[in-house]
VOZA-80457 format. One record per residue: x, y, z of N, C-alpha, C in turn. Coordinates in steps of 0.001 Angstrom, whole numbers, plus 500000, padded with zeros to 6 digits. Example, Ala and Ser with C-alpha at 12.3 -4.5 7.8 and 13.67 -1.06 7.14 Angstrom:
2
n.px|n.py|n.pz|ca.px|ca.py|ca.pz|c.px|c.py|c.pz
513190|494310|507800|512300|495500|507800|513200|496700|507800
512850|497750|507080|513670|498940|507140|512900|500030|507870
This chain:
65
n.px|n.py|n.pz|ca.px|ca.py|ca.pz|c.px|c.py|c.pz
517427|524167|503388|517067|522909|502762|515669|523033|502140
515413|522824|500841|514024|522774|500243|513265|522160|501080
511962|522048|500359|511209|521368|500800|511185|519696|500130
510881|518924|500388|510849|517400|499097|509564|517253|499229
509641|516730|497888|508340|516503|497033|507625|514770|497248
506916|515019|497794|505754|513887|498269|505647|512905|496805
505711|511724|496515|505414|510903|495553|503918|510636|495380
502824|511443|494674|501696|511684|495189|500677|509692|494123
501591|509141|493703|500859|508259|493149|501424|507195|494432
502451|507286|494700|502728|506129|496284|501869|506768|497579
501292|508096|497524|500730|508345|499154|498986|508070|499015
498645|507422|497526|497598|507419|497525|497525|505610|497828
498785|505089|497596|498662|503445|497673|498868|503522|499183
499705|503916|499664|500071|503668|500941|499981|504579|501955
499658|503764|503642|499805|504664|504431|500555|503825|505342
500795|504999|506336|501964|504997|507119|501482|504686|508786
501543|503766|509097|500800|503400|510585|501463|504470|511507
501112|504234|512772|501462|505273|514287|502991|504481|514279
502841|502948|514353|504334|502781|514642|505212|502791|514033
505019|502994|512217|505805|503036|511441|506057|502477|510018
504818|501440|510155|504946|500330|509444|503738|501104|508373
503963|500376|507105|503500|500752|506171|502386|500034|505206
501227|500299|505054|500023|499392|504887|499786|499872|503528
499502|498563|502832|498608|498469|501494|497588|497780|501712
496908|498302|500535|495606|497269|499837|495969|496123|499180
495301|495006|499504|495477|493884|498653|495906|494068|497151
496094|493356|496129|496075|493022|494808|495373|492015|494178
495150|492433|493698|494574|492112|492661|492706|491360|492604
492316|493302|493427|490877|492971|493301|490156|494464|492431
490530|494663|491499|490550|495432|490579|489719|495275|489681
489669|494017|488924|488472|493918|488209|488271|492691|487699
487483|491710|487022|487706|490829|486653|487401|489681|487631
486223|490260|488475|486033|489040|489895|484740|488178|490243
484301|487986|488709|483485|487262|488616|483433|485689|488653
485067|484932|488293|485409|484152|488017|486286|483751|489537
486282|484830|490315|487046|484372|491586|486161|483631|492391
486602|482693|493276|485596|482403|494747|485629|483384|495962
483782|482997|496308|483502|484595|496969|484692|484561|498553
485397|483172|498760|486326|482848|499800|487257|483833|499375
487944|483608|498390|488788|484564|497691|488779|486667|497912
487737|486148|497220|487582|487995|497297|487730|488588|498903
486800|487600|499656|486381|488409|501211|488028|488462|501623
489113|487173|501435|490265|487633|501799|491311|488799|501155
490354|489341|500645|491318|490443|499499|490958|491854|500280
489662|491502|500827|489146|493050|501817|490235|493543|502904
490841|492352|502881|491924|492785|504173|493248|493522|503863
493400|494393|504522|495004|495434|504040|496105|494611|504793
497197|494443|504359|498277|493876|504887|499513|495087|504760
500600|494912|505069|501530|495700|505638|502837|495153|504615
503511|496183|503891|504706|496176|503013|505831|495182|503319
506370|494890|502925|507664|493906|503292|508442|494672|503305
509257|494018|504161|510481|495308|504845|511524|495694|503812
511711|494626|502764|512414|494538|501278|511983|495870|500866
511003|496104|500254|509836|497197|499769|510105|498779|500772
509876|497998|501783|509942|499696|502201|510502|500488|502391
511533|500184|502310|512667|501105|502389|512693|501796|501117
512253|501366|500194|512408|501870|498707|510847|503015|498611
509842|502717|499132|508343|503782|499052|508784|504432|500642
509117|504319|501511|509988|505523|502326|510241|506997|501545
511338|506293|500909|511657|506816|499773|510734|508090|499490
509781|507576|498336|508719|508405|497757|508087|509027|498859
507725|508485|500194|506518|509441|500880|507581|510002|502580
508551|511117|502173|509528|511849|502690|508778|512229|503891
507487|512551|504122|506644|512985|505140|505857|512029|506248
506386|510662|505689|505290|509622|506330|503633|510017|505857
């Protein structure tokens, strides 16, 4: 069996917790955050975890966890 090829633009968005579950970075603090409230932004610092919809599909891309 080959080896499979790592989706290297999904292993840079996402990682893969100890139990399984799969963590991103917020959206949409990219640029343009002058016009946000600073309430706003500080809740954007926080990483939240993929929807189970989603993950099965970036699974997918990162074959290695």
């Amino acid at each position: 069996m080959p080896k499979l090829k790592t989706n290297k633009s999904a292993a840079k968005r996402f990682k893969m917790t100890k139990s399984g579950k799969l963590k991103k970075r917020s959206a949409r603090r990219g640029h343009i955050l002058g016009k946000m409230s600073r309430k706003a932004k500080r809740k954007l610092r926080q990483s939240s975890y993929v929807s189970n919809a989603d993950a099965k599909k970036i699974r997918r891309l990162l074959p290695y966890g």
